[in-house]
C-alpha positions in Angstrom: 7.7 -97.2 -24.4 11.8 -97.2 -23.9 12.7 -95.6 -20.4 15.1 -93.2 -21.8 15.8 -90.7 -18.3 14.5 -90.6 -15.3 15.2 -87.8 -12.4 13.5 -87.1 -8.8 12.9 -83.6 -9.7 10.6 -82.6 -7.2 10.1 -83.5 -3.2 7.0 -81.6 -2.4 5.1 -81.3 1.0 2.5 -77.8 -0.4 1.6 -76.6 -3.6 4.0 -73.7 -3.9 6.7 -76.9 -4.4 5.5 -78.7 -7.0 6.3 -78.6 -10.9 5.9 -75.4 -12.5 5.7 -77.1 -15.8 2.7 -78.5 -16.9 3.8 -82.1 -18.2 0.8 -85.0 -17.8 1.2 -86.7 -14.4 0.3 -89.7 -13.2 -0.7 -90.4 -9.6 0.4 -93.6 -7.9 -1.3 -94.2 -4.3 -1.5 -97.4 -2.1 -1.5 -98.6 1.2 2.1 -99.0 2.8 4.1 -102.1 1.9 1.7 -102.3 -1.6 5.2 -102.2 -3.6 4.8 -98.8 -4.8 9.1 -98.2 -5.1 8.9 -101.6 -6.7 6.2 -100.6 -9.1 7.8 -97.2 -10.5 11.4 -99.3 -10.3 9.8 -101.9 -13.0 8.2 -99.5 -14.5 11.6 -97.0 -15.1 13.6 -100.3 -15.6 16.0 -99.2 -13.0 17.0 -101.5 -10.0 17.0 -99.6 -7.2 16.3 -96.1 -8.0 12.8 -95.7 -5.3 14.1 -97.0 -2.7 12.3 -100.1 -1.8 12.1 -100.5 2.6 11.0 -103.4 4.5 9.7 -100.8 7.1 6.5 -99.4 5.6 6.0 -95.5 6.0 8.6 -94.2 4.6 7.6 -92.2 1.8 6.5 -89.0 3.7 6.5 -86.5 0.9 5.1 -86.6 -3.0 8.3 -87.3 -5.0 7.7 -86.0 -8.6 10.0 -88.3 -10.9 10.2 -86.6 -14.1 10.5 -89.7 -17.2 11.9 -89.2 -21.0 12.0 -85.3 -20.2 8.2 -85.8 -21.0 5.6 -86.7 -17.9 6.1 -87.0 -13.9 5.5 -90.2 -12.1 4.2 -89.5 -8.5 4.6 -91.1 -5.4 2.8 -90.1 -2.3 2.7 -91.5 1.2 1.2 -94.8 1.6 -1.9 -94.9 3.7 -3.5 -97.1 6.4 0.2 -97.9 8.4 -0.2 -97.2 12.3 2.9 -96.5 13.2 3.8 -93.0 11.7 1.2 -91.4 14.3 -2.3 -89.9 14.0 -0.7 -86.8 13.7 1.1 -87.2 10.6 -1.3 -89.7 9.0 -3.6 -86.6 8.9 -0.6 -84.4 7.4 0.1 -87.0 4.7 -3.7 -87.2 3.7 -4.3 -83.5 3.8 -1.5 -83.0 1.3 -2.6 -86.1 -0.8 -5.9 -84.4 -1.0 -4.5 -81.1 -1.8 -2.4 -82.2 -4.5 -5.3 -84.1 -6.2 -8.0 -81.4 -5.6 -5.4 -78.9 -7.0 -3.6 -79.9 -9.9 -5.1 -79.6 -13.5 -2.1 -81.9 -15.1 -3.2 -85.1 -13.2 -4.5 -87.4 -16.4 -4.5 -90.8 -14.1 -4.3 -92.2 -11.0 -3.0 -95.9 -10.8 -4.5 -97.5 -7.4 -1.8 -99.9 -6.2 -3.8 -102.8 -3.9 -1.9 -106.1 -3.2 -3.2 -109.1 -5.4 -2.7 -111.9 -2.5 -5.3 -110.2 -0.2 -9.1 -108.6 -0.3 -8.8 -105.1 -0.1 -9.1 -103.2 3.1 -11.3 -100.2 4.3 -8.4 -98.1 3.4 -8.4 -99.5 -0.3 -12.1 -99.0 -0.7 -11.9 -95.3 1.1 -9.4 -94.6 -1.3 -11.0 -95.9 -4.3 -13.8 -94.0 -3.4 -12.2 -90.5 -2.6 -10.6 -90.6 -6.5 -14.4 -91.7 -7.8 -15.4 -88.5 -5.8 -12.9 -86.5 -7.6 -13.6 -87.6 -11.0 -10.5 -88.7 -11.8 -9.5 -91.7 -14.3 -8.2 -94.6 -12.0 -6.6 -97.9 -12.9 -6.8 -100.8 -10.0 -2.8 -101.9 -10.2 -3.2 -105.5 -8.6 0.7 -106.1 -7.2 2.3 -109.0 -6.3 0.6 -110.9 -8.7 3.0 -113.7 -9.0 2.5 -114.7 -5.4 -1.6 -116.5 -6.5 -1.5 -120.0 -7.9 -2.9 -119.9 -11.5 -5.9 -122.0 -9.3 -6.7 -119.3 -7.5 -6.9 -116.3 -9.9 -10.4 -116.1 -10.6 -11.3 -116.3 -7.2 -8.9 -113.5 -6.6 -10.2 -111.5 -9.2 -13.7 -111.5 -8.2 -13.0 -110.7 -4.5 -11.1 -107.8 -5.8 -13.7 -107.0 -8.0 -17.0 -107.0 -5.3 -14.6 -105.8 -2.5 -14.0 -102.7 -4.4 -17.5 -102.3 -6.3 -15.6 -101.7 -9.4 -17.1 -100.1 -12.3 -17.4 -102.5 -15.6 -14.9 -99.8 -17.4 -12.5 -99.7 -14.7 -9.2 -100.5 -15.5 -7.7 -103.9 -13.4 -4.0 -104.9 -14.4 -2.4 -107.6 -12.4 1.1 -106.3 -12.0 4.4 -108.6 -11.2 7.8 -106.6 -10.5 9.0 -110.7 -11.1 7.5 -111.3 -14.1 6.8 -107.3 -15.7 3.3 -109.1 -16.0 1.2 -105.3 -16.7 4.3 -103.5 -17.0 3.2 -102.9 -20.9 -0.2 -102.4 -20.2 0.5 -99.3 -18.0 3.0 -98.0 -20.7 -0.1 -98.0 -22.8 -2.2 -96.1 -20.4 0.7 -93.5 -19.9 1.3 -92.8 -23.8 -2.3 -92.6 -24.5 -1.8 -89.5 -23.1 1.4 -88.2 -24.4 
């Protein structure tokens, strides 16, 4: 797949702002600090156009980036950082759910978890909540490069029995370094185009 345009069409926080069109979309969540602007910069081959932060929480809305005028990429809040407040933890969650429970043109979810540690409760809640749904997910393993070729395996398991995850569910190691997986979701993405 050749990245061709890219455009933040759409900052949502309800349904009534989301895409009118019906183009396929394609859900990433994560917990905050995962390298989800990292992720969708790889992925659109552009340096810096989500803004990457060293201070996690700042995604507070569902940005719709609309790619080759032909399917949306979309961000959503991180999950399980403290500091953005019960309060609004809620609000981003609620409006996570709504989106999913709500919108027919969601083909695939991509489930961002970083590669160098065992997933935590929030990982598995998540995991679970898109299972409950019914929706196609693909565990997105980031950071990738960070593991010794040594230590791999081991990794890979943990992930693996941490999560519970199905035999048929998708698991890409993904490096922003490297583009290590950057193909393989390209794959995913055109399989429905």
């Amino acid at each position: 797949m050749k990245i061709e345009s890219v455009d933040l069409k759409h900052i949502a926080v309800r349904q009534s702002q989301y895409p009118k069109e019906k183009y396929p979309e394609f859900l990433l969540v994560g917990r905050s600090n995962v390298g989800k602007s990292s992720f969708i910069n790889t992925l659109i081959n552009r340096k810096n156009y989500a803004r990457t932060s060293s201070k996690p929480g700042k995604t507070q809305t569902l940005n719709f980036y609309f790619i080759n005028s032909l399917f949306y990429l979309i961000d959503v809040p991180g999950y399980g950082y403290t500091s953005v407040g019960k309060t609004t933890a809620k609000k981003m969650g609620l409006m996570i759910e709504e989106y999913i429970k709500n919108r027919p043109s969601l083909k695939h979810v991509f489930l961002l978890i970083d590669y160098r540690h065992k997933p935590s409760e929030d990982d598995i809640l998540m995991y679970n909540f898109l299972k409950f749904y019914g929706l196609k997910i693909t565990i997105v393993a980031t950071k990738y490069d960070k593991i010794t070729k040594n230590n791999r395996i081991k990794q890979d398991k943990l992930i693996r029995d941490t999560l519970k995850l199905e035999e048929n569910t998708d698991f890409i190691p993904f490096s922003t370094i490297t583009k290590k997986g950057r193909e393989d979701i390209y794959q995913i993405i055109e399989s429905y185009l």
